[in-house]
C-alpha beads as a LAMMPS data file, in Angstrom:
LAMMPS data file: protein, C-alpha beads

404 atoms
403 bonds

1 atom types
1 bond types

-500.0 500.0 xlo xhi
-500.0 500.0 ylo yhi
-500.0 500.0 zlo zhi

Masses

1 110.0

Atoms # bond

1 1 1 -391.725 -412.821 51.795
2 1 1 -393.961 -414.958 53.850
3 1 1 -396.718 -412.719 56.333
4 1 1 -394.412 -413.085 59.913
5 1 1 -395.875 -410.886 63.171
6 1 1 -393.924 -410.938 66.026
7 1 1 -396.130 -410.542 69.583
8 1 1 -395.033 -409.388 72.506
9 1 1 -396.948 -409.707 76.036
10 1 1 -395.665 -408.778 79.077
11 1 1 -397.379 -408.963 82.840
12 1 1 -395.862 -406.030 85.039
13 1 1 -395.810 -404.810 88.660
14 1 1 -395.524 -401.170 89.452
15 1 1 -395.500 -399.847 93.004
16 1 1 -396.856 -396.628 93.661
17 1 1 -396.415 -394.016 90.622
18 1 1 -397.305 -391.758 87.880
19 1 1 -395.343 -393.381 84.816
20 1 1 -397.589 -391.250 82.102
21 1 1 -400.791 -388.548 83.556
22 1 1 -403.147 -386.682 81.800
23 1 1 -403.355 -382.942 81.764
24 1 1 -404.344 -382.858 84.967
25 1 1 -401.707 -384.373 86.302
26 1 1 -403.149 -387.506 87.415
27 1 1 -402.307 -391.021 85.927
28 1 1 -404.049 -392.029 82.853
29 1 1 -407.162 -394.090 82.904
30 1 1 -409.269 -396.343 81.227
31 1 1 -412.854 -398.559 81.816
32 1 1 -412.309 -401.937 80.968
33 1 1 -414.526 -404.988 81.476
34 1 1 -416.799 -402.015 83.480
35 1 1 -414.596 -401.018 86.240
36 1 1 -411.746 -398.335 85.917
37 1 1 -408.081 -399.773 84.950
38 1 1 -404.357 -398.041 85.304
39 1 1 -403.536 -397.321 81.954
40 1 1 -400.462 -396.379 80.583
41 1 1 -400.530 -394.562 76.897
42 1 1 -398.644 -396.383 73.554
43 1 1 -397.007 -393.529 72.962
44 1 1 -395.379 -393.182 76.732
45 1 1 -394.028 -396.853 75.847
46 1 1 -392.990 -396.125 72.166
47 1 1 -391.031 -392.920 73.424
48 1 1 -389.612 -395.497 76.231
49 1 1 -388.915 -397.610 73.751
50 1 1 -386.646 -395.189 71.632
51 1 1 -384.619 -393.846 74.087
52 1 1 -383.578 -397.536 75.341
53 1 1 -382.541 -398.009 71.406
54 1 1 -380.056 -395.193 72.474
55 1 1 -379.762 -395.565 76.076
56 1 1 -378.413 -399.352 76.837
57 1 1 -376.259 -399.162 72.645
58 1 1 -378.837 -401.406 71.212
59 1 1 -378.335 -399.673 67.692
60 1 1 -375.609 -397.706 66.182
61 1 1 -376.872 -394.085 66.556
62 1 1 -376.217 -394.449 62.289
63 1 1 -378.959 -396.381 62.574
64 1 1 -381.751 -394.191 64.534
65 1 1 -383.439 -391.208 63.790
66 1 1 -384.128 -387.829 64.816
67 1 1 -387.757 -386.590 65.415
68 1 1 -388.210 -382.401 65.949
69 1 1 -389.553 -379.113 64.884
70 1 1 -386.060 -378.078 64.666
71 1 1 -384.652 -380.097 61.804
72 1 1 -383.077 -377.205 60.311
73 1 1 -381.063 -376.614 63.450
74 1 1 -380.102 -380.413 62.880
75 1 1 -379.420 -380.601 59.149
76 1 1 -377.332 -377.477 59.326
77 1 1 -375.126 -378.393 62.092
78 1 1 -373.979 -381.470 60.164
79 1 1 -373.991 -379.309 56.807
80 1 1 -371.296 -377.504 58.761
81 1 1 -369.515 -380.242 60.197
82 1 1 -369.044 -381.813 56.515
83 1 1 -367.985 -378.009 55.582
84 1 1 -366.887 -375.526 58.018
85 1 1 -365.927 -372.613 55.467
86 1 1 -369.906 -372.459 55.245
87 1 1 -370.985 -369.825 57.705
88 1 1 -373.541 -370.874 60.189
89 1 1 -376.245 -368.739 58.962
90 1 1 -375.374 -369.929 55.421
91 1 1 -375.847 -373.400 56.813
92 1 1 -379.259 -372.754 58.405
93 1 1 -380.725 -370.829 54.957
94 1 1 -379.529 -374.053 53.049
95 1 1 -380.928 -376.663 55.374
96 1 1 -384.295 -375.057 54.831
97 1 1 -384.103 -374.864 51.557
98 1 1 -383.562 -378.479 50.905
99 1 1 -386.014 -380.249 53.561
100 1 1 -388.759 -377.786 52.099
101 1 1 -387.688 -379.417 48.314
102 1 1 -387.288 -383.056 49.959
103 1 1 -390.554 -383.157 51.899
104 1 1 -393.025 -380.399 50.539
105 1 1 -393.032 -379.363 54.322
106 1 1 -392.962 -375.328 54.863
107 1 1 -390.518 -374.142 57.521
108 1 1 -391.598 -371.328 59.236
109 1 1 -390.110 -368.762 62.670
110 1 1 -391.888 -369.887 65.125
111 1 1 -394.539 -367.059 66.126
112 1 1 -394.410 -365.760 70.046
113 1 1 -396.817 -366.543 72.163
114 1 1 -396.796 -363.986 74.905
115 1 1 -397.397 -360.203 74.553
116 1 1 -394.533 -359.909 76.938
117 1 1 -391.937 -361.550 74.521
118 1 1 -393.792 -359.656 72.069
119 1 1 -393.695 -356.380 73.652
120 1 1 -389.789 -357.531 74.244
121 1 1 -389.193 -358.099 70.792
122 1 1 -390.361 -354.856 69.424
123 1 1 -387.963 -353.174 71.607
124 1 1 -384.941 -355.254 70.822
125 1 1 -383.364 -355.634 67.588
126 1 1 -384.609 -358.624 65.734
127 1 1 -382.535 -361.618 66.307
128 1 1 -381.567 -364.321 63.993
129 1 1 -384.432 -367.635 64.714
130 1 1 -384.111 -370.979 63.071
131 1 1 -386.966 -371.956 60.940
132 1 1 -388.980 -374.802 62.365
133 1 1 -391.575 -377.188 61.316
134 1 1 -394.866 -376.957 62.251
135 1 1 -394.744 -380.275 62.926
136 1 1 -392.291 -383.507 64.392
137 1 1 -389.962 -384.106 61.485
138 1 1 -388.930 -387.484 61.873
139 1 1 -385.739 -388.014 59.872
140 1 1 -382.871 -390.935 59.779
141 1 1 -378.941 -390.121 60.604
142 1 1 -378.388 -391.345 56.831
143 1 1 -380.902 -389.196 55.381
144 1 1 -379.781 -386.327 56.923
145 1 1 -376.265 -386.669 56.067
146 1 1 -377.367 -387.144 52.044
147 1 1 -379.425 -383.975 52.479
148 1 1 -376.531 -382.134 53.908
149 1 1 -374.118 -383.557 51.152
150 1 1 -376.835 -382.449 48.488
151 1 1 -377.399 -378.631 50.156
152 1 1 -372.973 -378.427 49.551
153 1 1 -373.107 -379.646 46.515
154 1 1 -375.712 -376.235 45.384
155 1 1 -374.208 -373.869 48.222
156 1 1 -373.362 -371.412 45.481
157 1 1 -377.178 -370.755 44.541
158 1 1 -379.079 -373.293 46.603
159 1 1 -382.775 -371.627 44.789
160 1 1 -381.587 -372.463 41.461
161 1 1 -379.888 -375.924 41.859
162 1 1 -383.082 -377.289 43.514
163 1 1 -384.930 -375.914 40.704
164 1 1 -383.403 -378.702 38.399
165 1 1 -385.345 -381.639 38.024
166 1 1 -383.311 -384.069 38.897
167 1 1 -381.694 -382.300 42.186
168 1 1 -385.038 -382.038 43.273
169 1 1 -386.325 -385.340 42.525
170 1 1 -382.604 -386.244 44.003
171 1 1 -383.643 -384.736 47.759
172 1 1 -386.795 -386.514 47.634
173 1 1 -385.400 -389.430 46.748
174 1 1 -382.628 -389.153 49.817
175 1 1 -385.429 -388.613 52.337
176 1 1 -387.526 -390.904 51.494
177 1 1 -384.621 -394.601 51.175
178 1 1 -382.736 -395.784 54.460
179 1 1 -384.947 -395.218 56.982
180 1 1 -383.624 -395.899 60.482
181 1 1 -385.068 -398.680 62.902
182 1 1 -387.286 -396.744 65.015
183 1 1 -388.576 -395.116 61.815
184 1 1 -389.184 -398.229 60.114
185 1 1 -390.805 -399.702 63.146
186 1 1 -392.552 -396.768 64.178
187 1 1 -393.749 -394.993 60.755
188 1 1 -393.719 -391.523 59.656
189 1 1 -396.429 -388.795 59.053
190 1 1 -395.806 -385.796 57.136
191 1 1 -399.742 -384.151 56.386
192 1 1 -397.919 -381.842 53.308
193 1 1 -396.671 -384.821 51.186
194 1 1 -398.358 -388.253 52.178
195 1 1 -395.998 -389.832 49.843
196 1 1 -393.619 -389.105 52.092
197 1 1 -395.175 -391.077 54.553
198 1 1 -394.020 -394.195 56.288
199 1 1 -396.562 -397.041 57.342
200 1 1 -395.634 -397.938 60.835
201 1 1 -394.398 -402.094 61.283
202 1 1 -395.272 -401.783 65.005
203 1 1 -398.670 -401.241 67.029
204 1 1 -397.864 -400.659 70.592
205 1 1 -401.545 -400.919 72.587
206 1 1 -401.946 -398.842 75.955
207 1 1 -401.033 -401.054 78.906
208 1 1 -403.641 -401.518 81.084
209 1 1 -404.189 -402.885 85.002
210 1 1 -405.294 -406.595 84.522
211 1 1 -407.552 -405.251 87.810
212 1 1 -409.768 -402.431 89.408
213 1 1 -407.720 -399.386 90.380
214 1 1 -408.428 -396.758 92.588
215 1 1 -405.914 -393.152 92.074
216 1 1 -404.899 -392.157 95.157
217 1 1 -403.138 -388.642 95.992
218 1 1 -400.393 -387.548 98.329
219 1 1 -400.499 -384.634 100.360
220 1 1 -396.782 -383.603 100.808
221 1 1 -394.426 -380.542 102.318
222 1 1 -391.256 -379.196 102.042
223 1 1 -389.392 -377.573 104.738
224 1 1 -387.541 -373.944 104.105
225 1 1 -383.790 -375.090 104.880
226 1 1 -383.411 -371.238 105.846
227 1 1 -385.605 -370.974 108.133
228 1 1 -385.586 -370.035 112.121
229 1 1 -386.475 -372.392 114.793
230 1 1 -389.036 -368.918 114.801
231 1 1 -390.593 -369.987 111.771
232 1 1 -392.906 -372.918 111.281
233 1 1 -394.716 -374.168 108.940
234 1 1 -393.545 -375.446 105.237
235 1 1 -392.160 -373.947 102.252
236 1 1 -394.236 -375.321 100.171
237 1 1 -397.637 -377.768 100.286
238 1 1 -398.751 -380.284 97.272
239 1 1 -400.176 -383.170 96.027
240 1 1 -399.352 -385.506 93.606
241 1 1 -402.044 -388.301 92.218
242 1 1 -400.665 -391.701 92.092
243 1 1 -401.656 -395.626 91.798
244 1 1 -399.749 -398.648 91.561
245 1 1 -400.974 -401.926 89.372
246 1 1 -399.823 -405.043 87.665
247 1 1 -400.040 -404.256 84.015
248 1 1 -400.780 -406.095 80.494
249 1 1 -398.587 -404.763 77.987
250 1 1 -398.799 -405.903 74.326
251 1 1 -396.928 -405.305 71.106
252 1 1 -397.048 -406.129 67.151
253 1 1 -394.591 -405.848 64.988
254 1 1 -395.461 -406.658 61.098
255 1 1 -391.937 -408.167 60.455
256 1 1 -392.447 -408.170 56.525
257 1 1 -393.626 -404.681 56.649
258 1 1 -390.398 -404.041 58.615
259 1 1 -388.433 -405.818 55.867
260 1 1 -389.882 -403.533 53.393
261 1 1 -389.470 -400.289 55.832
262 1 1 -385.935 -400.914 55.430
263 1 1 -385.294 -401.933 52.524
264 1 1 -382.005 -403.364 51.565
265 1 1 -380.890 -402.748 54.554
266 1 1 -378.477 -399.996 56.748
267 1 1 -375.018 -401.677 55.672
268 1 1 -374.620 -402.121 51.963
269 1 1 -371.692 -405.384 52.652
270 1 1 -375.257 -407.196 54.747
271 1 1 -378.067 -409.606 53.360
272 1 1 -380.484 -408.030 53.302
273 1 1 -382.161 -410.437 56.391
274 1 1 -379.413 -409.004 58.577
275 1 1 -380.544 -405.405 59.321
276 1 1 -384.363 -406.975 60.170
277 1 1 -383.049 -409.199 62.632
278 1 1 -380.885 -406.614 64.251
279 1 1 -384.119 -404.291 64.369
280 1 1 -386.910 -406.935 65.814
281 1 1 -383.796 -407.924 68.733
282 1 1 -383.336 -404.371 69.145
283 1 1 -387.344 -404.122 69.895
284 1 1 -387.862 -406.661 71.793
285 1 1 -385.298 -406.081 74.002
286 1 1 -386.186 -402.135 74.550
287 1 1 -389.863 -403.240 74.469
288 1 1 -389.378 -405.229 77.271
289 1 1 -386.862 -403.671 79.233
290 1 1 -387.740 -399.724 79.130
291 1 1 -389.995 -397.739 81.238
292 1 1 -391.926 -394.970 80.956
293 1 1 -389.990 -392.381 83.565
294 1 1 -393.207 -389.991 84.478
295 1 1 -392.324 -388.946 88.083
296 1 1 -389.831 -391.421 88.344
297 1 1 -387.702 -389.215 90.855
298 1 1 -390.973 -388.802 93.191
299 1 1 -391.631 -392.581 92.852
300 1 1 -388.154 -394.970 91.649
301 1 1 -390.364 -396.941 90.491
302 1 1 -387.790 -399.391 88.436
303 1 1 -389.307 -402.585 87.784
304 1 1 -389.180 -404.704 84.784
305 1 1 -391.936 -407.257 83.927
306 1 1 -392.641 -410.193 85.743
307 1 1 -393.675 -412.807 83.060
308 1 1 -393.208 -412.833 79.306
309 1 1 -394.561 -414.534 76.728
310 1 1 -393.209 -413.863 72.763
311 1 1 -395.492 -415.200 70.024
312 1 1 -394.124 -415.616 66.422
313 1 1 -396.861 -416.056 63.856
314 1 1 -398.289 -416.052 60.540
315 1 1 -401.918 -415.710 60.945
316 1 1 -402.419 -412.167 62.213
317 1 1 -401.429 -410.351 65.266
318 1 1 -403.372 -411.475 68.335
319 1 1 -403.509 -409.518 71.762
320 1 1 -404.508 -411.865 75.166
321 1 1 -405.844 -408.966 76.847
322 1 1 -409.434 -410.257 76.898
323 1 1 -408.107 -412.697 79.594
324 1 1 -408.516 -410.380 82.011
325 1 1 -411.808 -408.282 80.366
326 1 1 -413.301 -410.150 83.774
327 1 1 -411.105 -408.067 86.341
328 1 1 -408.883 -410.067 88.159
329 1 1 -409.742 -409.937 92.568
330 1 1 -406.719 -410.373 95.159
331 1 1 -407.443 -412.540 97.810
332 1 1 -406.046 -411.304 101.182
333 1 1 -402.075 -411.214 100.660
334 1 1 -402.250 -412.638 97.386
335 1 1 -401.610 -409.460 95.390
336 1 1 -402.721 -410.044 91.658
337 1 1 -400.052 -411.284 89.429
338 1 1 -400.553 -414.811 90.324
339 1 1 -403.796 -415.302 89.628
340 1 1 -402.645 -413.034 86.159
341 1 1 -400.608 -415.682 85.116
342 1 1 -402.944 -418.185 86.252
343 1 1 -405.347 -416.507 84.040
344 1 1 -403.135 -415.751 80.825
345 1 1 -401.758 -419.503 81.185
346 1 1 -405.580 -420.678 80.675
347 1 1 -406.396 -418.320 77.797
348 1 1 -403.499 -418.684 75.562
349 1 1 -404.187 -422.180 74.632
350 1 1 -407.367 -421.830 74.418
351 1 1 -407.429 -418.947 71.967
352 1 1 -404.658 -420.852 70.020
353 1 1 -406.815 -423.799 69.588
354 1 1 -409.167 -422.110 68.214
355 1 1 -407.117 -419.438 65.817
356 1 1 -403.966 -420.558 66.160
357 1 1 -401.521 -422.604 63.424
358 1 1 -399.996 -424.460 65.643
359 1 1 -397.839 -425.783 62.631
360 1 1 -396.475 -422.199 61.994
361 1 1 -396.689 -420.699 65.416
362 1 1 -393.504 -420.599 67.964
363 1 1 -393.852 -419.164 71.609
364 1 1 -391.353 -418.329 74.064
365 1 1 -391.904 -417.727 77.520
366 1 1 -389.313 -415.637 80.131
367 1 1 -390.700 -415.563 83.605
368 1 1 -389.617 -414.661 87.256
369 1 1 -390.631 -416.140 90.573
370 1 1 -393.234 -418.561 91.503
371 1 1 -396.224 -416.863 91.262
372 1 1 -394.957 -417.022 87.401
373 1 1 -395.066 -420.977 87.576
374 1 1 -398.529 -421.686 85.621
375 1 1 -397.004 -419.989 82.663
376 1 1 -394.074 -421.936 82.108
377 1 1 -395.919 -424.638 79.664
378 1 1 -396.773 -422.025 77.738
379 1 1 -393.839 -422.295 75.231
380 1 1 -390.096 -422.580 74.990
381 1 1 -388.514 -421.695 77.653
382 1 1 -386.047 -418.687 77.964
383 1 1 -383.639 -418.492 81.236
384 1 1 -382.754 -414.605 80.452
385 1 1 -384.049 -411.722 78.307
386 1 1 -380.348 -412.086 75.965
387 1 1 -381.402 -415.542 75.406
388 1 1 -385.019 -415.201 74.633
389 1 1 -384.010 -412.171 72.449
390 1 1 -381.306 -414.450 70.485
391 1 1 -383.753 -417.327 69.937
392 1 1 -386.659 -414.771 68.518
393 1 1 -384.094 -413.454 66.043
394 1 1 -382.768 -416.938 64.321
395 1 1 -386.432 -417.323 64.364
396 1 1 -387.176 -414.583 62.651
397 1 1 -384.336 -414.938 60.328
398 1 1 -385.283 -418.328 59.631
399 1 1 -388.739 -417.492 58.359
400 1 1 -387.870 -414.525 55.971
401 1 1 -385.336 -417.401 54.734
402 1 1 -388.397 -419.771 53.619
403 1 1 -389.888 -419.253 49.945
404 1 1 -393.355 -417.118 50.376

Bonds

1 1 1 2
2 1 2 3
3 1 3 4
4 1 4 5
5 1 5 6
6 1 6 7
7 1 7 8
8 1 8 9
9 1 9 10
10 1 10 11
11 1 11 12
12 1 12 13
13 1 13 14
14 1 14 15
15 1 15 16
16 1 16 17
17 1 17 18
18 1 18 19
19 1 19 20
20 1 20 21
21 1 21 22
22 1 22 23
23 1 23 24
24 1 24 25
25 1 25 26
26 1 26 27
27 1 27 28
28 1 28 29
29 1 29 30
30 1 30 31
31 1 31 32
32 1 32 33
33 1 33 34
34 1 34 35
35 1 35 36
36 1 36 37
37 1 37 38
38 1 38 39
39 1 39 40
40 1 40 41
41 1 41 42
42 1 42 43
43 1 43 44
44 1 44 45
45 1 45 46
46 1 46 47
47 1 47 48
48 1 48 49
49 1 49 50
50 1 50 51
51 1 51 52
52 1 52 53
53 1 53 54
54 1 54 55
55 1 55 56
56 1 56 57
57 1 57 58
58 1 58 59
59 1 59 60
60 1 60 61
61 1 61 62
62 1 62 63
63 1 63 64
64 1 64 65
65 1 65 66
66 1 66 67
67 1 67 68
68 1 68 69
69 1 69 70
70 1 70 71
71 1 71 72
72 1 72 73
73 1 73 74
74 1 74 75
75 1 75 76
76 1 76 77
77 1 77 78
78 1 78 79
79 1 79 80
80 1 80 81
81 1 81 82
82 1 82 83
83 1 83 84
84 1 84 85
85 1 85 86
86 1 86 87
87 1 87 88
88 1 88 89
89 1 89 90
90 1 90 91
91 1 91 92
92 1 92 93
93 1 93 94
94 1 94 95
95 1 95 96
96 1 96 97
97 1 97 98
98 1 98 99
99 1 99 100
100 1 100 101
101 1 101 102
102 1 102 103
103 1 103 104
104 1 104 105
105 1 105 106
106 1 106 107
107 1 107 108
108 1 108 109
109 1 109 110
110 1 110 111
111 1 111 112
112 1 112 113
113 1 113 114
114 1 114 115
115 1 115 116
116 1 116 117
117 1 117 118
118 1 118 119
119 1 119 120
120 1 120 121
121 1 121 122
122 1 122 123
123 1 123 124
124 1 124 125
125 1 125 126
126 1 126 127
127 1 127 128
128 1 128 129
129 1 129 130
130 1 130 131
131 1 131 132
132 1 132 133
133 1 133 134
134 1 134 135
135 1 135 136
136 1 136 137
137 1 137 138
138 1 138 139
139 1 139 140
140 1 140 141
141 1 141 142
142 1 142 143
143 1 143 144
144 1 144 145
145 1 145 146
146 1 146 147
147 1 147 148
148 1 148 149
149 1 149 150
150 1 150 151
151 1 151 152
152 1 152 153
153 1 153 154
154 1 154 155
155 1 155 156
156 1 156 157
157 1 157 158
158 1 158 159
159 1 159 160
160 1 160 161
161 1 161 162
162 1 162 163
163 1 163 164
164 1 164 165
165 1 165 166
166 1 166 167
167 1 167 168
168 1 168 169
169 1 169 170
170 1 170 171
171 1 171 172
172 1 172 173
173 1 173 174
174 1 174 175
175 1 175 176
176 1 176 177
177 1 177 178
178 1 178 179
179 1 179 180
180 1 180 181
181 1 181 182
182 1 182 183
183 1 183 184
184 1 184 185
185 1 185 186
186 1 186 187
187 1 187 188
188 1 188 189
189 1 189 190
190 1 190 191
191 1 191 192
192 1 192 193
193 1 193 194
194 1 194 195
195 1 195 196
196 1 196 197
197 1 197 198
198 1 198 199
199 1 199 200
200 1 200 201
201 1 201 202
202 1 202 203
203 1 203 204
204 1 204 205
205 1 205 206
206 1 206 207
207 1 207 208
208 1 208 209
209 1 209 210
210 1 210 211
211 1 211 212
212 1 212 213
213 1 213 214
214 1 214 215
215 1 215 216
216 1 216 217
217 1 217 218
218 1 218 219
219 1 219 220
220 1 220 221
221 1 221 222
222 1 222 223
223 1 223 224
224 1 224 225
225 1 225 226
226 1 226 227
227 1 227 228
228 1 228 229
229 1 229 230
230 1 230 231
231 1 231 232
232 1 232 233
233 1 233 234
234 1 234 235
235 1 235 236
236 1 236 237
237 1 237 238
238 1 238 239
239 1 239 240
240 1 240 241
241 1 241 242
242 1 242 243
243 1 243 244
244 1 244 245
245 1 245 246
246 1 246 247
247 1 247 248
248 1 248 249
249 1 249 250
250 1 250 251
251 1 251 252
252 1 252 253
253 1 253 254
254 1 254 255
255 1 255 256
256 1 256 257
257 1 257 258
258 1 258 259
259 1 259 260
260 1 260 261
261 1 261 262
262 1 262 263
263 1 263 264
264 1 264 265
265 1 265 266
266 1 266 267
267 1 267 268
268 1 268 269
269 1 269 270
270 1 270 271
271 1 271 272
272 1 272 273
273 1 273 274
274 1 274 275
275 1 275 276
276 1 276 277
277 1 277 278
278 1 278 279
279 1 279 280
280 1 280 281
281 1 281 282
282 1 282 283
283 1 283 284
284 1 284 285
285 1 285 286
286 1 286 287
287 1 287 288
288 1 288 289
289 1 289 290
290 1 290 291
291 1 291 292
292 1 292 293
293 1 293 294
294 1 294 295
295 1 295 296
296 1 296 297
297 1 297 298
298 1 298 299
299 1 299 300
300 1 300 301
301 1 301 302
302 1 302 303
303 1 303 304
304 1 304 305
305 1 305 306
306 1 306 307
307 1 307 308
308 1 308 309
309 1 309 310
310 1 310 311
311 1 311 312
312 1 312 313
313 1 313 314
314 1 314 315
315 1 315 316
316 1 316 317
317 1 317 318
318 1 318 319
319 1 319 320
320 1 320 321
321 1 321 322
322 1 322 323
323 1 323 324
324 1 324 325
325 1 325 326
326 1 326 327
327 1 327 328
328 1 328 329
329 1 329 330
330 1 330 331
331 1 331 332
332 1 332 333
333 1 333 334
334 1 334 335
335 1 335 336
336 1 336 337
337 1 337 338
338 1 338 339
339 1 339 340
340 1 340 341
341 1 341 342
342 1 342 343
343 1 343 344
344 1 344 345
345 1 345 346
346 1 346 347
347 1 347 348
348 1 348 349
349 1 349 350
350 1 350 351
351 1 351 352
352 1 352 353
353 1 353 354
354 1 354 355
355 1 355 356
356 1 356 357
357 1 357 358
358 1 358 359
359 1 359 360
360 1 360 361
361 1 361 362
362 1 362 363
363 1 363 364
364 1 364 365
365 1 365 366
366 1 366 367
367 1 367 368
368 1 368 369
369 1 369 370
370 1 370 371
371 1 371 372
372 1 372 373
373 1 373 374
374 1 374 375
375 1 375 376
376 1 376 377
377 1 377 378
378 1 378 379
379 1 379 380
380 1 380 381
381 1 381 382
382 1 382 383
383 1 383 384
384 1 384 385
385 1 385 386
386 1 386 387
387 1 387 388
388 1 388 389
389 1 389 390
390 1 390 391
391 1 391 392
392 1 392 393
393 1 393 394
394 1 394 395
395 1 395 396
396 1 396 397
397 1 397 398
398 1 398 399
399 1 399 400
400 1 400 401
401 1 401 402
402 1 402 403
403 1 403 404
């Protein structure tokens, strides 16, 4: 298949809030272009990302995975549900047994960490705990179900039928073919077998402020709904760090690594161009459309991005952020997403003169409002995010369709 990468860039407005902070408690930050930017981590906007698969029925939940430390919990509740004679502490001792033969990972009962529970422990009788990972296991809905098929099939002596060869070599084989979407777009690390591994067909980069941003904190109370007209003062006194920003966000996805992530694909009666397409809509759409929800009761800050611009290419993946490496100013009332677009309207064909195939390169733009407008000639326009999301997957379709 030919090289295909998919870009997505996205200008966004948040009011005041605190979508992803640091340990701390304050929003993340980065320098950029030498002043301080909002920032808002990859992996805030990857985790967004995943639950809007789920969320707004993007994907068939067949189709998604399951990432924990307690994937024995999870295997054995569907090794049960396929067989409920098995008991569930049966269930749990086989699920073990199996993802440790499948993925070379050691399960483990999770230590405590307190000399209370400790000290609680030794005085109670020791209770039944589910081995966990030490680790996030990230496992497929169709991989789990062949494990827990495979841990039935040797529920008589589990330790002796993965000793066979070919069982063995059988689990492996199960949990490592039909990967779900977000596993094939997001990858998969296990450190005690990297040939269990999965290389990730998306790079997510950490939105940044496309200006200067200052964090700002609010001092706030909370009355005592008990109390006397006797009693004053509050019930309780905090502060909570905030900033607000208009945002660059940027994504990759590698659709020929995604092709290969999946394989032949989630349906066997599909070609095998089907369950890609399905995947990159799916992503753009949740890409686009999610949002971190860090504090989101404190702030509602629900907005969804002001411009877009989709680039499908087969150079390399290219990210516009350098357009605003100079920070962009507001001029009194102006606010900064105009002169955003302004500025990413300006860059993009300059950078695609000079990088660009313009033979091989398609770009669609979806955009709201006027301070938008300088963006429009950009590329195709979309009217909505359905239609820009339909035309991005016959294009995508159509080029893993061409002869490499």
């Amino acid at each position: 298949m030919n090289r295909i990468f998919l870009d997505v860039h996205a200008l966004q407005t948040v009011p005041p809030s605190n979508l992803n902070r640091d340990d701390t408690g304050t929003p993340k930050s980065a320098v950029y272009g030498g002043v301080p930017r909002a920032r808002v981590s990859s992996q805030a906007w990857k985790r967004a990302t995943r639950g809007y698969f789920k969320d707004a029925q993007l994907l068939d939940p067949a189709e998604l995975g399951v990432r924990t430390k307690k994937v024995a919990e999870v295997l054995a509740t569907r090794i049960t549900d396929r067989d409920s004679s098995i008991p569930a502490a049966d269930a749990l001792r086989l699920a073990a047994a199996v993802i440790e033969a499948a993925t070379g990972m050691k399960l483990a009962v999770a230590e405590r960490k307190t000399r209370g529970a400790k000290a609680k422990a030794a005085s109670e009788e020791p209770a039944d705990e589910a081995p966990r990972s030490k680790y996030l296991m990230f496992l497929s809905a169709r991989q789990l179900d062949g494990l827990a098929a495979l841990a039935i099939d040797g529920a008589a002596d589990i330790t002796a039928y993965l000793k066979n060869k070919d069982n063995k070599a059988r689990a492996k084989q199960i949990a490592d073919t039909g990967h779900s979407v977000d596993i094939a777009l997001f990858g998969r690390m296990v450190a005690d077998s990297t040939d269990f591994n999965v290389d990730a067909a998306c790079q997510v980069a950490h939105a940044i402020s496309v200006h200067r941003v200052e964090t700002e904190s609010d001092y706030f109370t909370a009355v005592d709904d008990e109390n006397t007209e006797a009693e004053s003062g509050a019930g309780m006194i905090g502060t909570i760090d905030f900033n607000s920003a208009t945002l660059y966000r940027y994504a990759s996805v590698s659709v020929h690594q995604l092709a290969t992530n999946l394989g032949e694909g989630l349906r066997e009666d599909e070609s095998v161009t089907t369950p890609v397409r399905r995947a990159v809509e799916a992503f753009v759409h949740a890409f686009i459309a999610s949002l971190p929800t860090g504090k989101i009761n404190t702030f509602g800050h629900h907005t969804l991005p002001d411009a877009v611009v989709v680039t499908l290419r087969t150079t390399r993946p290219i990210s516009f952020v350098a357009a605003f490496e100079e920070p962009v100013t507001a001029e009194a009332g102006s606010g900064h997403l105009r002169e955003a677009s302004a500025r990413l309207a300006a860059y993009i064909p300059e950078i695609e003169r000079a990088y660009g195939d313009e033979e091989s390169t398609r770009t669609w733009v979806l955009r709201v409002g006027s301070a938008t407008g300088e963006l429009a000639g950009v590329g195709e326009e979309a009217p909505t995010l359905s239609s820009l999301v339909e035309a991005v997957g016959d294009a995508v379709a159509q080029r893993m369709g061409k002869p490499a």
